[in-house]
TIDO-536689 format. One line per field, with one value per residue: x, y, z of N, C-alpha, C in turn; residue number from 0; residue in three letters. Coordinates in steps of 0.001 Angstrom, whole numbers, m for minus. Atoms other than C-alpha are relative to their C-alpha. Layout:
n_X = X, ...
n_Y = Y, ...
n_Z = Z, ...
ca_X = X, ...
ca_Y = Y, ...
ca_Z = Z, ...
c_X = X, ...
c_Y = Y, ...
c_Z = Z, ...
nr = NUM, ...
rest = Ala, ...
//
This chain:
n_X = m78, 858, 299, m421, 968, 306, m1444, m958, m60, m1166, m336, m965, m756, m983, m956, m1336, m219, 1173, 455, 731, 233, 764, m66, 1182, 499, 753, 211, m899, m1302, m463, m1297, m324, m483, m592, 0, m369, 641, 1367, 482, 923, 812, 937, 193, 1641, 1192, 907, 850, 989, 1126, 976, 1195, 484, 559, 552, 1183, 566, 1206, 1470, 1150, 697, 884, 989, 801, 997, 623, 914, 1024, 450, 1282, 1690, 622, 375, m457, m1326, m163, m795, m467, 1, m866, 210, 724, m709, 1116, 12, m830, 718, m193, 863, m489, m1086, m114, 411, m1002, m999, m449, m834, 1054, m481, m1329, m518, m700, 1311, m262, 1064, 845, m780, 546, m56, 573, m337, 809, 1518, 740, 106, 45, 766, m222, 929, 908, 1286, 216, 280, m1209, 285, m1259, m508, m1340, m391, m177, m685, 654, 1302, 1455, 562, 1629, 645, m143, 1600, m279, m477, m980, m1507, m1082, m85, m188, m12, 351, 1134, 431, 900, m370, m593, 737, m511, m1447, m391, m1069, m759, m1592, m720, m1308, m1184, 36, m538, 1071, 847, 502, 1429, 515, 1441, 123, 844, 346, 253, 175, 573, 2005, m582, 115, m1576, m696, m1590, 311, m1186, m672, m1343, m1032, m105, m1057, m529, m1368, 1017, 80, 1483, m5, 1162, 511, 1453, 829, 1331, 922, 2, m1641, m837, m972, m1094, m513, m560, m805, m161, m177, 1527, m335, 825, 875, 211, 1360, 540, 1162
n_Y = 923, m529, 1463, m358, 591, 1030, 722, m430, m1420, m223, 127, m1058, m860, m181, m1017, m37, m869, m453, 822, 1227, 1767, 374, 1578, 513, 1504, 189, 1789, m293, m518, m855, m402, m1204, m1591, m1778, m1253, m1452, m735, m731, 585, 566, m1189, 83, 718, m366, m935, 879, 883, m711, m149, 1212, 821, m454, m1571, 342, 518, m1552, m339, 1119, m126, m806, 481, 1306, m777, m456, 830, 130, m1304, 82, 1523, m140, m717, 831, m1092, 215, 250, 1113, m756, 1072, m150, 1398, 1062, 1198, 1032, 1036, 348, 1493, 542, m1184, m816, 45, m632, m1318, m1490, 139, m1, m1089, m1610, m856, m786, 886, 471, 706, 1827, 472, 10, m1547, m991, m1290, m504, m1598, m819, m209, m459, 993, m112, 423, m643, 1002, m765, 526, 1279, m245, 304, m196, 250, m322, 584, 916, 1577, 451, 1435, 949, m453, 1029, m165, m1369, m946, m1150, m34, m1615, m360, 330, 22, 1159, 52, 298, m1233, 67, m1387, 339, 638, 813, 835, 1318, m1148, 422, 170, 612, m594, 1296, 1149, m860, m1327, m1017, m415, 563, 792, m162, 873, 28, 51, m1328, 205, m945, m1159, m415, 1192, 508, 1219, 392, m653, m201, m129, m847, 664, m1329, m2, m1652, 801, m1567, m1044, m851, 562, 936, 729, 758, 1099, m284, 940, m47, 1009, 166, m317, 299, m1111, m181, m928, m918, m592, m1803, m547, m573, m1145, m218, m386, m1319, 304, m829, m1478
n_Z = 1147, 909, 635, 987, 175, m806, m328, 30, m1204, m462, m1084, m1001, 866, m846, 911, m27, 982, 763, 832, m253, 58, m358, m461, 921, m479, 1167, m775, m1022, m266, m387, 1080, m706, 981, m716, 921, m423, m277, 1334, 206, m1090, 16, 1181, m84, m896, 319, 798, m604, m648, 793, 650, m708, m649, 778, 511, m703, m278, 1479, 226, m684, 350, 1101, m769, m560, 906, 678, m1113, 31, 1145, m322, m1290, 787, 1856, 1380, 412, 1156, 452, 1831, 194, 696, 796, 308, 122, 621, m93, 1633, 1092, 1134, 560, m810, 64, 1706, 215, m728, 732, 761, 567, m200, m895, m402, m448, m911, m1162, 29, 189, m874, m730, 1489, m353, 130, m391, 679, 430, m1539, m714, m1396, m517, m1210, m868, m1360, m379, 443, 1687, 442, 1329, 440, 1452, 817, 806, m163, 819, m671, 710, 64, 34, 572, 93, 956, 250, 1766, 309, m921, 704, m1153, m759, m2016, m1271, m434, m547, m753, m850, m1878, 343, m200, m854, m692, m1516, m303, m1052, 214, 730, m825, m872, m138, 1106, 546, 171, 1321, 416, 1042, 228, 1284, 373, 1206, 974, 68, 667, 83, m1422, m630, m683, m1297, m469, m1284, m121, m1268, 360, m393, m38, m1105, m843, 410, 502, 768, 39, 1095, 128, 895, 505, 940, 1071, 390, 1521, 106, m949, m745, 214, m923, 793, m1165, m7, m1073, m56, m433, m929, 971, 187, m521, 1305, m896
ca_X = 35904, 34497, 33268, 34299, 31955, 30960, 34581, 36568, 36949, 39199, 40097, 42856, 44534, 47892, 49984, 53338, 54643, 53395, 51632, 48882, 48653, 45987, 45038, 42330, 40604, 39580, 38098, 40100, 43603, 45101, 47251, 48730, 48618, 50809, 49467, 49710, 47177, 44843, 44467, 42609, 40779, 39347, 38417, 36044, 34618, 33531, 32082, 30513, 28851, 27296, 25835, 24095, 23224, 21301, 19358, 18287, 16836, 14699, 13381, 12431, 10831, 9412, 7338, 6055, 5175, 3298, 1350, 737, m1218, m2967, m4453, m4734, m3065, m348, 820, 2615, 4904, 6140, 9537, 9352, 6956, 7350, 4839, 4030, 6281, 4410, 4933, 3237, 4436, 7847, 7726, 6034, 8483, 11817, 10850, 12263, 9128, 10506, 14092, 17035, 17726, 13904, 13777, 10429, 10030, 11387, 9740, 11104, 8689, 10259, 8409, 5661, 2757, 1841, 303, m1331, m3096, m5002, m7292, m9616, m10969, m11008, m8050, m7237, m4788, m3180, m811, 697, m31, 2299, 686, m2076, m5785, m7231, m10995, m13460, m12843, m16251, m17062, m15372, m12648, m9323, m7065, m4942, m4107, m4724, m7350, m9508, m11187, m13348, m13749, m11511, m13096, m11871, m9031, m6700, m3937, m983, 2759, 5287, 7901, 10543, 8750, 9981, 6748, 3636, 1211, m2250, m4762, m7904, m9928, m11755, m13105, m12250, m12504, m13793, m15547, m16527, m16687, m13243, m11678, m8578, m7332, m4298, m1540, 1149, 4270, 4817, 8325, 10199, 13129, 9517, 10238, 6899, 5868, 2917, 987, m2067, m3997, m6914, m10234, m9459, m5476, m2600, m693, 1819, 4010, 5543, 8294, 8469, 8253, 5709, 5154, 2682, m538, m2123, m5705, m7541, m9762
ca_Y = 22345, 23328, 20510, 21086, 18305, 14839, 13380, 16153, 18391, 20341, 20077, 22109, 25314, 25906, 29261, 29747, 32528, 33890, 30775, 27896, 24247, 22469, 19124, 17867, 14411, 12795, 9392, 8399, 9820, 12587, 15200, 18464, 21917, 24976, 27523, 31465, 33520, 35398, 31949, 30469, 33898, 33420, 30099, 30736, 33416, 31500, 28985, 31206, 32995, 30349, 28690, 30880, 33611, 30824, 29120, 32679, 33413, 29685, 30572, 33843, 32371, 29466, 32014, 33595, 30681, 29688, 32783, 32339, 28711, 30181, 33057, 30820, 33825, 32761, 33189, 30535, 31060, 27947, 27679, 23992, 21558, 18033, 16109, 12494, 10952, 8535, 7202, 9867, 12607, 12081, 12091, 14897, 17137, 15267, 16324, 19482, 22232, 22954, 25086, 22272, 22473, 21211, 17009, 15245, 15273, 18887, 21622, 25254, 27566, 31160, 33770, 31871, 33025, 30984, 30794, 29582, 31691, 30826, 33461, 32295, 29276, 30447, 29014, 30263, 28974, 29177, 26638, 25209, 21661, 19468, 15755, 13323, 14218, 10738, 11687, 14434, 17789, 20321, 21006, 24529, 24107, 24970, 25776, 23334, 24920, 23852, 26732, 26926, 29703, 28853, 26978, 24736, 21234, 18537, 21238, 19311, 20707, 19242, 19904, 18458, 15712, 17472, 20625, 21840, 23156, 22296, 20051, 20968, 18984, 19707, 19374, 21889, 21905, 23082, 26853, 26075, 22189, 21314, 17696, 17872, 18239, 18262, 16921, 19118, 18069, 21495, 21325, 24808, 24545, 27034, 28230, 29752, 27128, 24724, 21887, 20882, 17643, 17873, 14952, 15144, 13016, 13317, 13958, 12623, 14255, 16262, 18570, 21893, 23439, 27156, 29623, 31425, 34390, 35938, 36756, 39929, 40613, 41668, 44919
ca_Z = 3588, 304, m2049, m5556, m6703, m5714, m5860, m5486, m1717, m632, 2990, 3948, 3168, 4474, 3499, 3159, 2182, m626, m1749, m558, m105, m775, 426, m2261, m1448, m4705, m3367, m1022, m2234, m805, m3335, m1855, m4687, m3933, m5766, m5500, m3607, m6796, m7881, m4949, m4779, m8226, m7312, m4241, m5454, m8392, m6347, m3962, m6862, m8146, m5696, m3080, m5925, m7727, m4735, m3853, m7509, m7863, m4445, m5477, m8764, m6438, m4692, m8026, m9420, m5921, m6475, m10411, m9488, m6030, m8082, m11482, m13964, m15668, m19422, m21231, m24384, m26095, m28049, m29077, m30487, m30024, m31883, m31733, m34532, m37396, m40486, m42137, m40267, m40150, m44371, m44350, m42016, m43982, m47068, m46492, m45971, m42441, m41356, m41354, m37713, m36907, m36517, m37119, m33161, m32227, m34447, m33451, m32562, m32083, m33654, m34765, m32520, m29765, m26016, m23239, m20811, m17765, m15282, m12916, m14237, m17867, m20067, m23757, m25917, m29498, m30775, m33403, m34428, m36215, m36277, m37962, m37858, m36282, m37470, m36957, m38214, m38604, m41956, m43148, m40623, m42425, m38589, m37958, m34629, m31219, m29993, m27075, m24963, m22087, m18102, m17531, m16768, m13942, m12835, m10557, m9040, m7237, m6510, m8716, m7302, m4675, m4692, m8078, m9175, m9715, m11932, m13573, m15577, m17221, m20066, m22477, m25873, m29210, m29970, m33077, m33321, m30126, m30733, m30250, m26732, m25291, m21893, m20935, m18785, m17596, m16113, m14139, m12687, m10413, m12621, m14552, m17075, m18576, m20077, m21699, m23367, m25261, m25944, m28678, m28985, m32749, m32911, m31897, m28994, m28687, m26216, m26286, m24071, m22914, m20259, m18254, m16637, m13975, m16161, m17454, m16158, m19638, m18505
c_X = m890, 35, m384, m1166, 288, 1490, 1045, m11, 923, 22, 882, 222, 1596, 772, 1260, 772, m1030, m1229, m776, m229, m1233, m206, m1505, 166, m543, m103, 648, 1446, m233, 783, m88, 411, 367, m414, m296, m1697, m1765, m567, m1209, m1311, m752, m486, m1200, m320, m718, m929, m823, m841, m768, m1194, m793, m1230, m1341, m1107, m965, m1282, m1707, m924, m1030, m1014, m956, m1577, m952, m875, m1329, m1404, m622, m1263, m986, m870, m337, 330, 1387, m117, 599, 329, 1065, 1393, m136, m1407, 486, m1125, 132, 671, m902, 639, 333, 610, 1582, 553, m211, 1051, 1554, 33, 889, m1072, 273, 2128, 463, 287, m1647, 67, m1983, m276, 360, m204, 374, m1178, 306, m152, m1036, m507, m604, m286, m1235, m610, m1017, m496, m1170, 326, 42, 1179, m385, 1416, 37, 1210, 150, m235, 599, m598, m1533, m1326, m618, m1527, m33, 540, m1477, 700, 581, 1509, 1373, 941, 319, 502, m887, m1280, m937, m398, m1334, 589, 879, m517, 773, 1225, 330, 1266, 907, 1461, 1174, 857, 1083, m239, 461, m812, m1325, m758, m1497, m708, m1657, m561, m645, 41, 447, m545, m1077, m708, 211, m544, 1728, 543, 1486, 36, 1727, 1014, 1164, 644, 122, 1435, 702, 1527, m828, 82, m1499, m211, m1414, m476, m1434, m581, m1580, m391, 161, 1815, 685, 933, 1261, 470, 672, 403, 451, 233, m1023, 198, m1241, m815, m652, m1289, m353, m1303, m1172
c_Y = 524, m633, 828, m866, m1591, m849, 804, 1496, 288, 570, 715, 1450, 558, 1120, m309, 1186, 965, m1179, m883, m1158, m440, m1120, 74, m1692, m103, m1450, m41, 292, 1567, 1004, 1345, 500, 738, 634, 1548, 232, 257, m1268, m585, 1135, m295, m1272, m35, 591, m349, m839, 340, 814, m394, m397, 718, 843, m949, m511, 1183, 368, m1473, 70, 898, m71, m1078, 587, 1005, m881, m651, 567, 77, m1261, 505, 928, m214, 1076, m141, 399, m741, 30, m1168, 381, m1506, m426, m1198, m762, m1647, m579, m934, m189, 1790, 1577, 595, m161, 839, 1008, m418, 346, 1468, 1491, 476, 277, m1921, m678, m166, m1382, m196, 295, 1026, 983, 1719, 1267, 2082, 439, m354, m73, m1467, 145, m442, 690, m482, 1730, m245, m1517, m242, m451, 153, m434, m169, m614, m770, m1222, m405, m1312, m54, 406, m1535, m166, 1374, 1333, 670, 577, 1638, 167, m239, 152, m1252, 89, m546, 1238, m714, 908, m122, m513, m1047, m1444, m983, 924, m839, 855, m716, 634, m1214, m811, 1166, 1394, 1066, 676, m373, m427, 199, m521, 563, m458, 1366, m321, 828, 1072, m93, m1568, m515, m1140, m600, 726, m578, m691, 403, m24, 1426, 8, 1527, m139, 1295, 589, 245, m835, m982, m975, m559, m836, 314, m1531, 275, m1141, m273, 429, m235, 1041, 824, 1433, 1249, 258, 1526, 737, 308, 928, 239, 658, 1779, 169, 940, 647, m424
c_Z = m1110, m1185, m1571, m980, 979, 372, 916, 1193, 93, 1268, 403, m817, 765, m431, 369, m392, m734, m1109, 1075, m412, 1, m46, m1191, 208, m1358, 235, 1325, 45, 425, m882, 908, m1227, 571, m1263, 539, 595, m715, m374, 342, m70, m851, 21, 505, m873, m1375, m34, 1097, m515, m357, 912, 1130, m1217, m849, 722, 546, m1029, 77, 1385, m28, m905, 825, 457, m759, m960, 923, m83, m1785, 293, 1007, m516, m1532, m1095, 298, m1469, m219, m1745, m153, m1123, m877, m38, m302, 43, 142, m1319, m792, m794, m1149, 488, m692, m1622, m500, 41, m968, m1410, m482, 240, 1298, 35, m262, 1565, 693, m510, 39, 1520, 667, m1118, 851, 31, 400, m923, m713, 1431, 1081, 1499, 618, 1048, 1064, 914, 435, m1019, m1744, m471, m1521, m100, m1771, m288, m953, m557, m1381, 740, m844, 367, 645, m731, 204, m1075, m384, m1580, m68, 1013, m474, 1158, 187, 1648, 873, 520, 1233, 635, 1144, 1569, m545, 948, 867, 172, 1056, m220, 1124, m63, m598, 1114, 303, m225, m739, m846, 110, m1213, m204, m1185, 182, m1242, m150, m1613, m1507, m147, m1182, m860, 1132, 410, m92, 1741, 585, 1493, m362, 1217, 12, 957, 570, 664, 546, m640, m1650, m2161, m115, m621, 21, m990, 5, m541, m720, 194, m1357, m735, 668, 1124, m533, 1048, m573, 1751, m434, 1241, 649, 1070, 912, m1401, m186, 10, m1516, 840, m1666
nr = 0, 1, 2, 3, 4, 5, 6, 7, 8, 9, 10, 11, 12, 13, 14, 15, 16, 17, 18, 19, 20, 21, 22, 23, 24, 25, 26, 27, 28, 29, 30, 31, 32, 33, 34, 35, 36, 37, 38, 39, 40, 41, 42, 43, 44, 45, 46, 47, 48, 49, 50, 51, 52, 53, 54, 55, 56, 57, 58, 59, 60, 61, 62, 63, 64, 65, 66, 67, 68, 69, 70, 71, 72, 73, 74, 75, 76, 77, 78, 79, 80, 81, 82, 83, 84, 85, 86, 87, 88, 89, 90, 91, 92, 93, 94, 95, 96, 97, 98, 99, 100, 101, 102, 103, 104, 105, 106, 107, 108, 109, 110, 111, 112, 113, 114, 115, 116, 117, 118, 119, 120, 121, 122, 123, 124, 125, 126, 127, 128, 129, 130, 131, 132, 133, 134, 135, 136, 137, 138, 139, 140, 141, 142, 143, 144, 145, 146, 147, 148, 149, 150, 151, 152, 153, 154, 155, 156, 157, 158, 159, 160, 161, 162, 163, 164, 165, 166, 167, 168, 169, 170, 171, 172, 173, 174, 175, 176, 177, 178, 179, 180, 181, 182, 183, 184, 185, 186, 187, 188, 189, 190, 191, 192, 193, 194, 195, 196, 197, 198, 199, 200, 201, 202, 203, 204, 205, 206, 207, 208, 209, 210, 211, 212, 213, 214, 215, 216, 217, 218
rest = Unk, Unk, Unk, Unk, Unk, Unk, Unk, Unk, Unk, Unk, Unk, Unk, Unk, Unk, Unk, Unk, Unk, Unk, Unk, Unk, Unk, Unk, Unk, Unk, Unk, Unk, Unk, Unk, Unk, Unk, Unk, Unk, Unk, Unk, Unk, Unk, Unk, Unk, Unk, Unk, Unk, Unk, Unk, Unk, Unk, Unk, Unk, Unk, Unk, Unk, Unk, Unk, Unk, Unk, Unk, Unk, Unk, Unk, Unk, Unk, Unk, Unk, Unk, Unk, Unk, Unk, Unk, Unk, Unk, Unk, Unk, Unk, Unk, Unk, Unk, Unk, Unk, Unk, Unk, Unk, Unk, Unk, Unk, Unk, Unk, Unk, Unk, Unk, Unk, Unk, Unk, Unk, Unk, Unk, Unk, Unk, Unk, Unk, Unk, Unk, Unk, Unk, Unk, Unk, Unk, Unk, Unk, Unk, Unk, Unk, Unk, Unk, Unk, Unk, Unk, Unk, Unk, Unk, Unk, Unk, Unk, Unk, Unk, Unk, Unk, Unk, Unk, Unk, Unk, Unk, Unk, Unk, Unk, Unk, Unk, Unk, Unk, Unk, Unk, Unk, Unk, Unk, Unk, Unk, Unk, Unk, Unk, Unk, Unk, Unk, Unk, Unk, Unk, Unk, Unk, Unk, Unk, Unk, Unk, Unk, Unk, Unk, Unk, Unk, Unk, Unk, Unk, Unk, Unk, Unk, Unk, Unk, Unk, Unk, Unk, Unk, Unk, Unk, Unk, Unk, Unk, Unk, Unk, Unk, Unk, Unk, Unk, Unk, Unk, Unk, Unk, Unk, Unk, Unk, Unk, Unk, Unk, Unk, Unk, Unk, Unk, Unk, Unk, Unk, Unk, Unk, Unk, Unk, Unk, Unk, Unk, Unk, Unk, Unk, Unk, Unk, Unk, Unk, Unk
//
């Protein structure tokens, strides 16, 4: 039997000739297809590509991602930004100073620079921020990026829900005033996809989705 999706199996195969029957269950009716040979052929093997060739790969990635968290070196490279929406904000980004196909809460980030890296306990990062200033701010400080470069503080890890990755949280301080800090929530997931939320003591949150890769030990 070989289950086409949740409705739709197909239970028999009967030849004839030069042609096959097939009994397909869709609920509980019954319908019998004759169709030729090549057809059927290109059928399986469509559906036997798929699905073996893919649980194969996310286990393979499962097992590098395993090994990115038990040895803490990873990189992390960010395509979106998805800022907390406001008032303010969201007048800002409509009036037109970003691309058309970015939305107040989805800001494209390919090719501007951007990343998160982690070795050992040390975590640096460089991103983007789109989003309100709540306070603070050190005097002389024109970045509005995201930066930080240091330990990483209250490090928990755990494994995500059904074993599709895992989940890490810390904090760590501004690169460059460090009465701002961060607590950092990251998504690591096993098809080497990521996601992460940043909350600020002095800025509103905001996430970014990307990829990530086994890290690069700086000599």
């Amino acid at each position: 039997m070989v289950i086409l999706d949740r409705k739709v199996k197909i239970l028999l195969f009967l030849t004839h000739k030069n042609r096959i029957f097939l009994y397909l269950k869709q609920d509980e009716n019954i319908q019998m297809k004759s169709v030729k040979y090549p057809v059927v052929l290109m059928l399986l093997g469509f559906m036997l590509a798929c699905g073996p060739a893919s649980d194969v790969t996310e286990a393979k990635n499962a097992d590098s991602v395993a090994q990115m968290v038990y040895h803490k070196s990873f990189d992390a490279e960010f395509i979106y930004a998805e800022p907390m929406v406001t008032t303010a904000l969201a007048s800002v980004l409509n009036s037109g100073l970003l691309p058309p196909w970015n939305t107040a809460n989805r800001i494209d980030l390919i090719g501007s620079a951007n990343y998160l890296k982690m070795q050992g306990d040390t975590v640096s990062a460089y991103l983007p921020y789109f989003g309100e200033r709540q306070m603070g701010g050190a005097y002389g400080n024109t970045g509005a990026a995201i930066e930080f470069d240091g330990i990483a503080k209250d490090l928990q890890i755990s494994k995500a829900k059904k074993g599709k990755g895992y989940f890490l949280k810390f904090t760590i301080n501004d690169k460059n005033n460090r009465t701002e800090n961060y607590t950092v929530t990251l998504n690591l997931y096993n098809n080497l996809n990521t996601y992460a939320m940043i909350n600020s003591s002095q800025r509103f949150r905001i996430a970014y989705q990307g990829s990530v890769k086994e890290g690069k030990k700086e000599h």
